[in-house]
gemmi code that builds the backbone of each chain (N, CA, C; Angstrom):
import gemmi

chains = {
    "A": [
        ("UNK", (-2.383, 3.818, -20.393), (-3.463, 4.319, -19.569), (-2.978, 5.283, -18.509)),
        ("UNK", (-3.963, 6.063, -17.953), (-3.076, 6.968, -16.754), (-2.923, 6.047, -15.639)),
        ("UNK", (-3.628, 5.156, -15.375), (-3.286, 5.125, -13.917), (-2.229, 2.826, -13.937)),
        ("UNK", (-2.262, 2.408, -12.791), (-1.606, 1.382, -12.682), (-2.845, 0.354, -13.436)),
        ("UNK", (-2.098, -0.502, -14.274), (-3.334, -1.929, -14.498), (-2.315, -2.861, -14.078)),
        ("UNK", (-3.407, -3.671, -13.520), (-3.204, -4.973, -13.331), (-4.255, -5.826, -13.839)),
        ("UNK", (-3.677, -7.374, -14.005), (-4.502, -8.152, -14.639), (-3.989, -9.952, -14.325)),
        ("UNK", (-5.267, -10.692, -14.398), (-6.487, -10.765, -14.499), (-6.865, -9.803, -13.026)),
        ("UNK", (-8.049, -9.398, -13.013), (-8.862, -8.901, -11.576), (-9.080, -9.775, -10.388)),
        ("UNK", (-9.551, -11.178, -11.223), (-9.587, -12.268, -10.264), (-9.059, -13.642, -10.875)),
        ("UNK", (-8.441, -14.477, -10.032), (-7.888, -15.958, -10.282), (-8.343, -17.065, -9.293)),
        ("UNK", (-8.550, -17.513, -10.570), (-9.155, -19.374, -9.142), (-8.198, -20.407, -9.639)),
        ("UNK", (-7.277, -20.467, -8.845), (-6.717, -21.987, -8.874), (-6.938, -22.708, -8.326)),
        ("UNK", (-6.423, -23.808, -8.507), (-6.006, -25.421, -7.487), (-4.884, -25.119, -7.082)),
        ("UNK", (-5.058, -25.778, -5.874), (-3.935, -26.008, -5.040), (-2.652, -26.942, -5.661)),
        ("UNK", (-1.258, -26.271, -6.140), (-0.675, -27.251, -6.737), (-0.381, -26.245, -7.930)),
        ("UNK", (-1.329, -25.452, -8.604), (-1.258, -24.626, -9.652), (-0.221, -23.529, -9.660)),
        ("UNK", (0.569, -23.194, -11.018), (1.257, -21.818, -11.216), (0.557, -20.947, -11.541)),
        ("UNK", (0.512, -19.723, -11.253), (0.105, -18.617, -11.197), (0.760, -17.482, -11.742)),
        ("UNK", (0.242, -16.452, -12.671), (0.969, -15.406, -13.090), (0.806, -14.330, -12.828)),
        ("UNK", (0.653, -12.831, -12.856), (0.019, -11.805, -12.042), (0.541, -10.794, -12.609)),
        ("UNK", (0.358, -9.905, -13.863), (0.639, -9.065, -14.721), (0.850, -7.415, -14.594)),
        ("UNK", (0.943, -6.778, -14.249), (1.357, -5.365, -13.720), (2.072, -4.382, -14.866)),
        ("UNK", (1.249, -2.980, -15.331), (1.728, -2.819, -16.317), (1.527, -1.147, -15.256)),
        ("UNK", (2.604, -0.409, -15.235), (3.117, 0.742, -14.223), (2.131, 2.070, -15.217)),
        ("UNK", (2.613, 2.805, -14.473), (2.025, 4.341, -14.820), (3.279, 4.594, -15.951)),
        ("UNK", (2.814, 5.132, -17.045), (4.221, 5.141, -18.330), (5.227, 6.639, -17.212)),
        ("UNK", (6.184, 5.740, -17.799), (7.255, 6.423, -17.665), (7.731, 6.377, -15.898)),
        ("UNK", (7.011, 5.713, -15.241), (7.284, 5.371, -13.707), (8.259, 4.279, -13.971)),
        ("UNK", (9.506, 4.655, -13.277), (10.804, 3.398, -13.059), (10.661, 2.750, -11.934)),
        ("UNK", (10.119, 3.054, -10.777), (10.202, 2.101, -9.718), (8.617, 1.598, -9.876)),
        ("UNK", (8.828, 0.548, -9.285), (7.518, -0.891, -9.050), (7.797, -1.760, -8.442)),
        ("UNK", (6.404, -1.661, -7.266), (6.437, -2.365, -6.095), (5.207, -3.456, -6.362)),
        ("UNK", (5.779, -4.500, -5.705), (4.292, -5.561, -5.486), (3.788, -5.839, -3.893)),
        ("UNK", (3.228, -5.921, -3.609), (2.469, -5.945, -2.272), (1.133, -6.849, -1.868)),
        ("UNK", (1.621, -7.514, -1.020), (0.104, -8.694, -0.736), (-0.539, -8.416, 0.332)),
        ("UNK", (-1.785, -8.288, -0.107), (-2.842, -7.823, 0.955), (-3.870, -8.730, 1.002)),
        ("UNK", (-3.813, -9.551, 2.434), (-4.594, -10.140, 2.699), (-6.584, -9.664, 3.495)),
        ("UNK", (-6.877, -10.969, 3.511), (-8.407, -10.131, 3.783), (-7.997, -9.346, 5.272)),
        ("UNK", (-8.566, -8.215, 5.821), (-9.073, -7.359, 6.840), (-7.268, -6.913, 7.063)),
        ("UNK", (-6.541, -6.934, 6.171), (-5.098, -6.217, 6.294), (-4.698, -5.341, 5.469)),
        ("UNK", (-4.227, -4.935, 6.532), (-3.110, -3.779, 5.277), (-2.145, -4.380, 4.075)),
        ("UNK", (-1.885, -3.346, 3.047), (-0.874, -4.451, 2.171), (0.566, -4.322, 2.907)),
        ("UNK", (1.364, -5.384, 2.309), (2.740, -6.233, 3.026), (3.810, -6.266, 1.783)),
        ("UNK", (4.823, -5.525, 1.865), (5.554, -5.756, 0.719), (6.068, -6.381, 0.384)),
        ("UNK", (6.547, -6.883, -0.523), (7.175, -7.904, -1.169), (8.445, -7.977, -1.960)),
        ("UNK", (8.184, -6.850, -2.960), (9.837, -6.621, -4.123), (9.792, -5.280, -4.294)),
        ("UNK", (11.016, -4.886, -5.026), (10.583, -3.905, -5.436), (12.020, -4.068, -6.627)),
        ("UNK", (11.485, -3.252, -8.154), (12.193, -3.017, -8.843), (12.799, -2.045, -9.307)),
        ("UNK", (13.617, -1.386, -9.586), (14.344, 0.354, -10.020), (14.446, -0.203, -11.971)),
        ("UNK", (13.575, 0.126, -12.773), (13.616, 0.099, -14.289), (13.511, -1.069, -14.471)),
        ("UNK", (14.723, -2.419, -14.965), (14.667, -4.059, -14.831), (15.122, -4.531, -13.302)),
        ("UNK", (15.912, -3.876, -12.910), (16.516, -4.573, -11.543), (16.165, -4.498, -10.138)),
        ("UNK", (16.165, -5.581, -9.902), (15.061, -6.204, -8.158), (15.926, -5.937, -7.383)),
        ("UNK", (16.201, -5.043, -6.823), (16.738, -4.472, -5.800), (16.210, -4.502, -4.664)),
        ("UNK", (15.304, -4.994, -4.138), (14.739, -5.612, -3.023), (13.593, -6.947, -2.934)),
        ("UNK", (14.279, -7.823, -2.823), (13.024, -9.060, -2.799), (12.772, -10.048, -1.258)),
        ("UNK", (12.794, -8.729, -0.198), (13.270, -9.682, 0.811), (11.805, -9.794, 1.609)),
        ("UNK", (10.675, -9.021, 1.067), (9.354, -9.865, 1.486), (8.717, -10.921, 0.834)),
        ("UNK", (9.566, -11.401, -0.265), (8.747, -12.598, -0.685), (8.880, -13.747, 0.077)),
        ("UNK", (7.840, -14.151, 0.557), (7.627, -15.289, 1.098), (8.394, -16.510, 0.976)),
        ("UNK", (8.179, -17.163, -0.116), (9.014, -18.140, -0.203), (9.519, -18.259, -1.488)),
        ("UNK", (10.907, -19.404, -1.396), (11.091, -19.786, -2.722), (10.284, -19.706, -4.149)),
        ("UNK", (8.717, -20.169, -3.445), (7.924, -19.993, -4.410), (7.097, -19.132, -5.568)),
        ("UNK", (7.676, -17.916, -4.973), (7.531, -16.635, -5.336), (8.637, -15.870, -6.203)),
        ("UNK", (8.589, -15.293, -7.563), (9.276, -14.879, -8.408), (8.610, -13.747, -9.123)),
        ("UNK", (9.241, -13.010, -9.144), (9.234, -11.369, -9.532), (9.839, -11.288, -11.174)),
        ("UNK", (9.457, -10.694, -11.995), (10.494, -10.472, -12.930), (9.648, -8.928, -13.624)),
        ("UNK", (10.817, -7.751, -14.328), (9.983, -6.453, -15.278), (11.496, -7.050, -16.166)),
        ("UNK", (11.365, -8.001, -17.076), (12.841, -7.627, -18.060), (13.216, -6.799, -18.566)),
        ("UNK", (12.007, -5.970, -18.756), (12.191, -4.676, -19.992), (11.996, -3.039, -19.425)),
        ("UNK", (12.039, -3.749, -17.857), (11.782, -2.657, -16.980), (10.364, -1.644, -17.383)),
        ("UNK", (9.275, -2.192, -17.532), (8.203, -1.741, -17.943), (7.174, -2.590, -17.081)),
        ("UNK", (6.281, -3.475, -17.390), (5.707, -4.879, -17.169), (6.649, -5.129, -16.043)),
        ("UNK", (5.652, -5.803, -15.237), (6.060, -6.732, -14.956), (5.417, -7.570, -14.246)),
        ("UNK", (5.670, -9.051, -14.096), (5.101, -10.212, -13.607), (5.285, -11.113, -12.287)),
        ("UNK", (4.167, -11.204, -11.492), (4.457, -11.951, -10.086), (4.184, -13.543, -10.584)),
        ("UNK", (5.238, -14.317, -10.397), (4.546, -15.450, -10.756), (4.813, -16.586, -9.259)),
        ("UNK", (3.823, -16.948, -9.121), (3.356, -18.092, -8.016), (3.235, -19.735, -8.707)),
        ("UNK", (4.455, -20.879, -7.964), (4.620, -21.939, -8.126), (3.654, -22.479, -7.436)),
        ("UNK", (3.564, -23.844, -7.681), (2.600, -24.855, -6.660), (2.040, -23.851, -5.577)),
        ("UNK", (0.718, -23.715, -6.189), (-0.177, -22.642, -5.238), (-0.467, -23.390, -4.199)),
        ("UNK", (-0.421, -22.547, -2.215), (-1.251, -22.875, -1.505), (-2.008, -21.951, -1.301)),
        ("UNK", (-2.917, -22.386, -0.421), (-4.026, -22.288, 0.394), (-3.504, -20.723, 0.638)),
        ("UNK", (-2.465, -20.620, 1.374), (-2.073, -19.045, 2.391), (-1.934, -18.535, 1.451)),
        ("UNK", (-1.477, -18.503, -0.011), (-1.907, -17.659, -0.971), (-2.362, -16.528, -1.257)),
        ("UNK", (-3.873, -17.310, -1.073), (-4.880, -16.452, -1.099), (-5.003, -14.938, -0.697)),
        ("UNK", (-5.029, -13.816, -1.372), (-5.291, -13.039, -1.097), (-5.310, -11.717, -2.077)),
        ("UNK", (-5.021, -10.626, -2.060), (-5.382, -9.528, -2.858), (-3.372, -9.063, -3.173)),
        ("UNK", (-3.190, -9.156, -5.088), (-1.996, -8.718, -4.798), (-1.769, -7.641, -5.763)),
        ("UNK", (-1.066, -5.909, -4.923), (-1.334, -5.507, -5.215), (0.100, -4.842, -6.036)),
        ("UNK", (0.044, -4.072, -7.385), (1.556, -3.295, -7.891), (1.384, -2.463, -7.506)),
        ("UNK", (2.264, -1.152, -7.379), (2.204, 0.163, -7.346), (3.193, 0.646, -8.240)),
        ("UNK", (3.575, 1.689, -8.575), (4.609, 2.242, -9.291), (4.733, 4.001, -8.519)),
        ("UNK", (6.508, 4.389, -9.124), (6.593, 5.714, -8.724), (7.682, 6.400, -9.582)),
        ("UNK", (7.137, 7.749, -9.785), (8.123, 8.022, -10.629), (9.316, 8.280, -10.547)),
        ("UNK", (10.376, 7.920, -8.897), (11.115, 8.231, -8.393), (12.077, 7.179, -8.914)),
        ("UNK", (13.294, 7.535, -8.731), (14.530, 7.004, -8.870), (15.287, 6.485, -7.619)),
        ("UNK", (16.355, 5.656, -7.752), (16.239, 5.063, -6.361), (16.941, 5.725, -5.264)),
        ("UNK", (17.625, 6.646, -5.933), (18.085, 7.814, -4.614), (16.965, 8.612, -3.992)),
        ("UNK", (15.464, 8.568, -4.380), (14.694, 9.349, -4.092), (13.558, 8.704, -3.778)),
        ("UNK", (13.563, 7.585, -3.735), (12.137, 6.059, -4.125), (11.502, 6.646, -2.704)),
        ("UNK", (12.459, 7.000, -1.146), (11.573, 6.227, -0.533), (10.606, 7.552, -0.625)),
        ("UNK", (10.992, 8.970, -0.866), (10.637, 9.863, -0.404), (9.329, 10.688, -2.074)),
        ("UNK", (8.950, 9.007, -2.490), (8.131, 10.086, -3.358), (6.950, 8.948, -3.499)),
        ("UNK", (5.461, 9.437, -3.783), (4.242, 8.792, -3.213), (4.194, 7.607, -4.428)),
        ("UNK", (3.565, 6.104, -4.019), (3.370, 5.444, -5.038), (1.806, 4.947, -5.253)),
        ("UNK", (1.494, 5.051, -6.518), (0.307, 5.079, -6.903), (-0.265, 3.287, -7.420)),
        ("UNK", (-0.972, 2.931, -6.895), (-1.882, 1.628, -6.691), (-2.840, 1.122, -7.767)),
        ("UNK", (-2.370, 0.167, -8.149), (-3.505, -0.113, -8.907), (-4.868, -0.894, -8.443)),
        ("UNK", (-5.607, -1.425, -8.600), (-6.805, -1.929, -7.939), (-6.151, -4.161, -7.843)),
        ("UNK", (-5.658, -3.771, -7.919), (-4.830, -5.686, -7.573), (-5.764, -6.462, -8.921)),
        ("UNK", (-5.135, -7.875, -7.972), (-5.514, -8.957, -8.504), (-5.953, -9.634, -7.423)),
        ("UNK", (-7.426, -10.334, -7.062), (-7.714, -10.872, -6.187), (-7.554, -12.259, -6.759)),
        ("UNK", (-6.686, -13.239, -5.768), (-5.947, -14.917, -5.849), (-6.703, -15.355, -4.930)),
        ("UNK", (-7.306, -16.466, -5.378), (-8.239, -17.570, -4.336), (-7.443, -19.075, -4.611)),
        ("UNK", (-7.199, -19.631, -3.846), (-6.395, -21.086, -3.749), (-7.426, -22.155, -3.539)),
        ("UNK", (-7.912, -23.127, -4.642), (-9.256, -23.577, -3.925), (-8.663, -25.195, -3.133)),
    ],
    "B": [
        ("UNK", (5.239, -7.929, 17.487), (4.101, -6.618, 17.862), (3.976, -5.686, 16.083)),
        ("UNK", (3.307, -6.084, 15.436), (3.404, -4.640, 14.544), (4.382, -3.253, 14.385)),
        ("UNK", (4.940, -3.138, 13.480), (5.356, -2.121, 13.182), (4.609, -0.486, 13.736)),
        ("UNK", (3.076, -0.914, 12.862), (2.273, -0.063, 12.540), (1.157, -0.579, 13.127)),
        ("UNK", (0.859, 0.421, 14.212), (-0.757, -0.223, 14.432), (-1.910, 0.775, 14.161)),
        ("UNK", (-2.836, 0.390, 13.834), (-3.846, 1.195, 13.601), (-5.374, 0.136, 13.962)),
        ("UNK", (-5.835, 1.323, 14.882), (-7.233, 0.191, 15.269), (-8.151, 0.334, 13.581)),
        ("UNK", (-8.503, -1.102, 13.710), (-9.124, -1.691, 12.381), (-10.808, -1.321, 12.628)),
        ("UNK", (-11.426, -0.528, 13.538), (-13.011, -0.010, 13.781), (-14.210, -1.101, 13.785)),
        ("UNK", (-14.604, -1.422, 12.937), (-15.442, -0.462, 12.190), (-15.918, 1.121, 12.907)),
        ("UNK", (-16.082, 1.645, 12.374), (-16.479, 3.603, 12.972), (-17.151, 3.847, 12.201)),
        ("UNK", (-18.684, 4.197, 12.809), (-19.986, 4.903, 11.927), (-20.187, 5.879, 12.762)),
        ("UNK", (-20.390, 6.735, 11.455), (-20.860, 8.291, 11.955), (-21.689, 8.837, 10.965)),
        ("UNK", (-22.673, 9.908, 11.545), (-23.761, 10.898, 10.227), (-22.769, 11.475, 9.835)),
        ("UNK", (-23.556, 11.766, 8.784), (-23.216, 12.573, 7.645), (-22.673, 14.195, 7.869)),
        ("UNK", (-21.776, 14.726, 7.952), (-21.246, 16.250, 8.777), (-20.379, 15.709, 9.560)),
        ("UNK", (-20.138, 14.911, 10.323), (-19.511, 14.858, 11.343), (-17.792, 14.794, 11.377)),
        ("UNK", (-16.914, 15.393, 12.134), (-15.593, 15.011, 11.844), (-15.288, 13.781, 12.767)),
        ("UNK", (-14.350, 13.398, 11.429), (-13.626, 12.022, 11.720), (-12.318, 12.203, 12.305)),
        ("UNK", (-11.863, 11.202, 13.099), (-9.977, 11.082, 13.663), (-10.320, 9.790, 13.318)),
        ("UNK", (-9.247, 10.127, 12.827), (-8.257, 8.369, 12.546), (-7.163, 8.134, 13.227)),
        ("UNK", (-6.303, 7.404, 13.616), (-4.884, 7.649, 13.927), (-3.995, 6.144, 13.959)),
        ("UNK", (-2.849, 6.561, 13.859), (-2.442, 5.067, 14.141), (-0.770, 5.506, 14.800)),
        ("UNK", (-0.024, 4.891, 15.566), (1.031, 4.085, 15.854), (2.212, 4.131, 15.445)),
        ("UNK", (3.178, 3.843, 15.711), (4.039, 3.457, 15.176), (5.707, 3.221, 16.016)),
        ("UNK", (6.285, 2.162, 15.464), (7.389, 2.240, 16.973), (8.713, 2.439, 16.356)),
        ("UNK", (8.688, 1.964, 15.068), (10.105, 2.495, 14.152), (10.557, 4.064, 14.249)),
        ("UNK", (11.569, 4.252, 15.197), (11.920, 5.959, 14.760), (12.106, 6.557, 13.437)),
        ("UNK", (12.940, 5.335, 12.781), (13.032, 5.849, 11.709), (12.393, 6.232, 10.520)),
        ("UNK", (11.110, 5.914, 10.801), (9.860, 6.673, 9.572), (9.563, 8.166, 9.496)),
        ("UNK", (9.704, 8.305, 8.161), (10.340, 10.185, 8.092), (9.202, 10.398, 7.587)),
        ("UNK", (8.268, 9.639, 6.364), (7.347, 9.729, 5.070), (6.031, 9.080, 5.872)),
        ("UNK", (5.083, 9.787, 5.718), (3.608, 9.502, 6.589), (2.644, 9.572, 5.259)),
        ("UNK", (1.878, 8.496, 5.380), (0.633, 8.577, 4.173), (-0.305, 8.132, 4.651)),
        ("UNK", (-1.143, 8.574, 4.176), (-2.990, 8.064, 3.973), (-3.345, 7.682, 2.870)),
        ("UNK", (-3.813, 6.600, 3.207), (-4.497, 5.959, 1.669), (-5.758, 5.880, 2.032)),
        ("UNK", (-6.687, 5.895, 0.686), (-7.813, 5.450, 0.911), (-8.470, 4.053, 0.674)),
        ("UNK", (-9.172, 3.233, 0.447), (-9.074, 2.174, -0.668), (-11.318, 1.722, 0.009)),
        ("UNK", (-11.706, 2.410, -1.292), (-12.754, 1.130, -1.549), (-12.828, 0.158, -1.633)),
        ("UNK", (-13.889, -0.424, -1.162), (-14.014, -2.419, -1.765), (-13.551, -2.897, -2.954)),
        ("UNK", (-12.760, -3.497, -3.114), (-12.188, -3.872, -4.443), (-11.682, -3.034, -5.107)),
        ("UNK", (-11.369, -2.301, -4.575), (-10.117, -1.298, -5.398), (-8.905, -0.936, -4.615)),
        ("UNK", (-8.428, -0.616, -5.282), (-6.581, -0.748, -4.679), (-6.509, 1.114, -3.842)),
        ("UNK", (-5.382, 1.089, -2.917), (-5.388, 2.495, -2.356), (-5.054, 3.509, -3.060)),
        ("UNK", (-6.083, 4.262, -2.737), (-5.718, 5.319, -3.491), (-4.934, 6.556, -2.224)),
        ("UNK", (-3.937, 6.953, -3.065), (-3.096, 8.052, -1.544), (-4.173, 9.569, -1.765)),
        ("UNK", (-4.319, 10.098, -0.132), (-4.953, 11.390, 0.294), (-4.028, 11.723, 0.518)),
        ("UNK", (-3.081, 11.804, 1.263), (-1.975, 12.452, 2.043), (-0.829, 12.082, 2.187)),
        ("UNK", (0.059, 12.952, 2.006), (1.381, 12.944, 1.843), (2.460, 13.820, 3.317)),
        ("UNK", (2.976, 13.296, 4.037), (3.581, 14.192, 4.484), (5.286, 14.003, 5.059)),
        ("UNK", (5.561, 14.789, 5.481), (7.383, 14.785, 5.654), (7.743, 14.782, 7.161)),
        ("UNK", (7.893, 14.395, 8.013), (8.458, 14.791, 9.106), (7.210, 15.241, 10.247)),
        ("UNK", (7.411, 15.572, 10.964), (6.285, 16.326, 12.288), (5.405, 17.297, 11.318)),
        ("UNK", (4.365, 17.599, 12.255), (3.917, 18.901, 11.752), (2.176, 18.397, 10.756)),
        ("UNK", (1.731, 19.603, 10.965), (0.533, 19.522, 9.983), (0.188, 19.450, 8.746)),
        ("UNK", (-0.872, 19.349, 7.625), (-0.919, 19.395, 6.199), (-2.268, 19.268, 6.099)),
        ("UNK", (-2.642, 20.144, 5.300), (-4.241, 20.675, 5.389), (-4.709, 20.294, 3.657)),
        ("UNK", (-5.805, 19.342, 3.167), (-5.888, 19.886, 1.860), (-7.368, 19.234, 1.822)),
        ("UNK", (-8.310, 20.496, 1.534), (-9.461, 20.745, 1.465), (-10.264, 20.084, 3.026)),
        ("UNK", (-11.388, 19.270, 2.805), (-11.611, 18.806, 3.842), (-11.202, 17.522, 4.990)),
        ("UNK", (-9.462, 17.483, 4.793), (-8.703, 16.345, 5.125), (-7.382, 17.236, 5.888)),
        ("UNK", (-7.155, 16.532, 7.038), (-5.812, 17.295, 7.832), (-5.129, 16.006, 7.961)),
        ("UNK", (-3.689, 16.217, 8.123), (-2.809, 14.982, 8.346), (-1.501, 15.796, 9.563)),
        ("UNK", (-1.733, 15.111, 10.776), (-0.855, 15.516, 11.858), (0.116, 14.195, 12.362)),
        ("UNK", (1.378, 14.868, 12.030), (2.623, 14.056, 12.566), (3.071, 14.378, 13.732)),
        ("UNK", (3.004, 13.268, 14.795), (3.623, 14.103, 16.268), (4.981, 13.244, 16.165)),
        ("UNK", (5.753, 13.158, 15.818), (7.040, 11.906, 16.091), (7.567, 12.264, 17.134)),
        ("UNK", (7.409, 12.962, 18.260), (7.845, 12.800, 19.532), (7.297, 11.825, 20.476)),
        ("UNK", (5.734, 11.034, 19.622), (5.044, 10.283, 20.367), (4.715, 9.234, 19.381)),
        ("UNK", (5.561, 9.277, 18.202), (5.111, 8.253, 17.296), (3.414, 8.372, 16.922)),
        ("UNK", (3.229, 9.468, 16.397), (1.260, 8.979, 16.199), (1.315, 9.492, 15.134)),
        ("UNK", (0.501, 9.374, 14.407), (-0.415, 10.189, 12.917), (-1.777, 10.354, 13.134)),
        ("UNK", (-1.937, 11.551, 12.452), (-3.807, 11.231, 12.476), (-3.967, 11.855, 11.465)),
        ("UNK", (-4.800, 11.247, 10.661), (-5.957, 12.092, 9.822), (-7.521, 12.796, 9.948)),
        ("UNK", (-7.821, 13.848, 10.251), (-8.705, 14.345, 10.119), (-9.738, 14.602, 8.838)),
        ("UNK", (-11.079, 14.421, 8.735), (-11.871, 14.565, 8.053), (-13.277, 15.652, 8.433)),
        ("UNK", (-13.131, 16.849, 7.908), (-14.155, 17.451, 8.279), (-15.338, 16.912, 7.083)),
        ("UNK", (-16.944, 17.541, 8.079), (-18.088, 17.673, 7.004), (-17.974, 16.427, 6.258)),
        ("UNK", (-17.556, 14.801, 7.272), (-17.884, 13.910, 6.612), (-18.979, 13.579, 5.172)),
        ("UNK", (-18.680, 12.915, 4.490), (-20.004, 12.967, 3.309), (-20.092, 11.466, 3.116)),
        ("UNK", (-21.325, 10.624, 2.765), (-21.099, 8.909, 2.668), (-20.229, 8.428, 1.529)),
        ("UNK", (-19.916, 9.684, 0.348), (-18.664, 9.499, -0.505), (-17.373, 9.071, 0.710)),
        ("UNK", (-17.241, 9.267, 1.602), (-16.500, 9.251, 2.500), (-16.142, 7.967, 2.824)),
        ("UNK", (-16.905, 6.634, 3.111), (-17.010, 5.767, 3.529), (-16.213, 4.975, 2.739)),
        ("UNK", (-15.275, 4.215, 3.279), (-14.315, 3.171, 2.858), (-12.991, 2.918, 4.036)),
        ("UNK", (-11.932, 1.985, 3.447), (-11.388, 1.720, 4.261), (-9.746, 3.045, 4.640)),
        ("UNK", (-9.694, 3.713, 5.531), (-8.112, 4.250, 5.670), (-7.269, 3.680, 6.418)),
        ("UNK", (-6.210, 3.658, 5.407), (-4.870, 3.000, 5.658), (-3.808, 3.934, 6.197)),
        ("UNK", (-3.322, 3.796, 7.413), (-1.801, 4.366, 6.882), (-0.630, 3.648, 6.503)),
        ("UNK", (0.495, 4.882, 6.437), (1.307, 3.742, 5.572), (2.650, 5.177, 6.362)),
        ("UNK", (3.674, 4.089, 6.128), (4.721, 4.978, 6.270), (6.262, 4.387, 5.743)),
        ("UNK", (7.299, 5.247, 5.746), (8.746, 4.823, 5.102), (9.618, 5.592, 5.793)),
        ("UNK", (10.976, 4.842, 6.058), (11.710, 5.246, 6.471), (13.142, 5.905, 5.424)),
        ("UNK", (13.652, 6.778, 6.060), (14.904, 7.252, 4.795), (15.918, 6.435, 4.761)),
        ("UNK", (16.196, 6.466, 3.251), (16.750, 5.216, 2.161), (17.747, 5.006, 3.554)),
        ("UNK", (18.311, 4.163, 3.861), (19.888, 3.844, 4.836), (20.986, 3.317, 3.486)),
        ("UNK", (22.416, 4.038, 3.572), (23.259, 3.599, 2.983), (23.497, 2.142, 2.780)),
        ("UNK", (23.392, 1.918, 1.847), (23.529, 0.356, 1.219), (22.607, -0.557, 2.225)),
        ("UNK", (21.160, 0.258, 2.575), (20.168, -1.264, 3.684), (19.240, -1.281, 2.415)),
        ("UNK", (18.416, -2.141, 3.280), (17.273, -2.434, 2.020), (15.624, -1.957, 2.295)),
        ("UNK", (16.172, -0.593, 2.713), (14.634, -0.050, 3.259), (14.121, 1.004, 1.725)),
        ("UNK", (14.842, 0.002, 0.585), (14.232, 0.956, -0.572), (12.692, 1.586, -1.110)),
        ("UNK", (12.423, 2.491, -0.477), (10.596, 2.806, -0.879), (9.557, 1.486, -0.450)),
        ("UNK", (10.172, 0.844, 0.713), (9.202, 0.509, 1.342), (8.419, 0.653, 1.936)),
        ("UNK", (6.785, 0.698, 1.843), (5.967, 1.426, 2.833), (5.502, 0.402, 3.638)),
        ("UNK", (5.751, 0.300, 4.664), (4.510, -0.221, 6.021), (3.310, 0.339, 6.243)),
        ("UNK", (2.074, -0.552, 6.036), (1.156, -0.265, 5.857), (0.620, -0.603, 7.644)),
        ("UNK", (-0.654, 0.324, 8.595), (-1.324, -0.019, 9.250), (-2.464, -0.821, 8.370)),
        ("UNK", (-3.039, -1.892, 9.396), (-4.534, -3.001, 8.943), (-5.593, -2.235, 8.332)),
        ("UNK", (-5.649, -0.697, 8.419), (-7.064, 0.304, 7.947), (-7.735, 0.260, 8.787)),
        ("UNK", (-8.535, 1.353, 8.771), (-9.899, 1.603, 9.563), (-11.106, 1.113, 8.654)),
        ("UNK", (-12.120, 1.027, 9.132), (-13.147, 0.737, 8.107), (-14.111, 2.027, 8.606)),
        ("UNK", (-14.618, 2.556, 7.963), (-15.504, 3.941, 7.952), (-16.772, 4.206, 7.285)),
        ("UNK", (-17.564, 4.141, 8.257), (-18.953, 4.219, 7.241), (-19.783, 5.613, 7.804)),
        ("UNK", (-20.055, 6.493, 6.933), (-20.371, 7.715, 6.968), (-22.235, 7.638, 6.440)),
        ("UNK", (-22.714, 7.343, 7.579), (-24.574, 7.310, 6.992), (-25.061, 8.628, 6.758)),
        ("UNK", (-26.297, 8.904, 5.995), (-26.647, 10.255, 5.591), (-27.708, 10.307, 6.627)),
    ],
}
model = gemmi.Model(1)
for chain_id, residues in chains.items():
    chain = gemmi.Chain(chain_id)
    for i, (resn, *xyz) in enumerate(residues, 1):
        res = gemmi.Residue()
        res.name, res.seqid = resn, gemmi.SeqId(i, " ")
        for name, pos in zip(("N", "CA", "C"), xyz):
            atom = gemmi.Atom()
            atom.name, atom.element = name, gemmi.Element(name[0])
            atom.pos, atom.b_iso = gemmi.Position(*pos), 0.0
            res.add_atom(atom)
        chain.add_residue(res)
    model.add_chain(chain)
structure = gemmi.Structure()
structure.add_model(model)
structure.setup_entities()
């Protein structure tokens, strides 16, 4: 497709539940970012990958939080024993920059995944 | 204290009217200035791109960097209610040898903007 998908649009778990969060980049974009945006906020970053490798994962929250693109394409946010603070809008981006050039080139958004923790 | 502040509004205005936005910022080191846009339930979409100080004009949208005072603003002439949604800024600092400021953007909270006809 041209632009970023993500998928599902929306998720309802239980509290306690794993969670997966699917992100498929703009073709041929090597870097991909994930970002959580809560209600009435800006988004908050989280990882970021250069092709397969996570070269930055130092906004993830907690232990509970795991990043993976194996094939450097895809890739997946996955959330352990869901809470409550959860909740919120999470969003990928991708760019077609390389990582000598990542910070200095624009990244394009896909419309998220909105996560509700019930 | 925020990185990035940007007052969160709400801001209503008719239809024609120009908009300022602006937001903040206390990190020197942010070189890369953006505007996003983002409708309800949709993810941001970027207006503006810019590098360093200085102006950037494209169609009815201006983007001014003062980094001697840390501010940004976006301008919107001849508002239209296509107009109305939330603006974000966002900004990045240049890569640092072996840190981990890789293409990270700091986002301000958005404005919320409603443009009535």
């Amino acid at each position: 497709g041209a632009g970023v998908s993500q998928s599902p649009r929306y998720k309802v778990a239980k509290r306690g539940q794993d969670v997966a969060l699917r992100c498929d980049p703009i073709s041929g974009h090597v870097s991909l970012f994930w970002y959580q945006q809560a209600l009435g906020q800006g988004p908050e970053f989280l990882t970021y990958f250069q092709n397969e490798a996570q070269l930055d994962k130092s906004g993830l929250p907690s232990d509970r939080f795991f990043a993976e693109r194996p094939e450097g394409s895809v890739s997946t946010l996955k959330i352990q024993r869901t809470q409550q603070e959860d909740s919120a809008v999470y969003l990928c981006a991708s760019s077609l920059a390389h990582v000598s050039t990542v910070n200095n080139q624009p990244q394009h958004f896909g419309d998220g995944t909105r996560l509700s923790i019930l | 204290q925020k990185e990035v502040e940007q007052d969160p509004g709400p801001l209503s205005v008719p239809e024609g009217a120009i908009v300022s936005l602006n937001c903040t910022y206390s990190n020197s080191a942010f070189q890369y200035f953006m505007w996003y846009r983002q409708y309800s339930r949709k993810g941001p979409e970027l207006l503006m791109y810019t590098y360093s100080s200085g102006n950037k004009e494209d169609g009815r949208f201006t983007a001014q960097v003062d980094k001697s005072s840390k501010y940004i603003s976006l301008f919107i002439r001849d508002s239209q209610p296509s107009d109305s949604a939330t603006y974000l800024c966002a900004m990045s600092a240049k890569r640092e040898e072996g840190g981990s400021t890789l293409g990270r953007l700091y986002f301000g909270r958005g404005t919320q903007l409603t443009v009535w006809p």
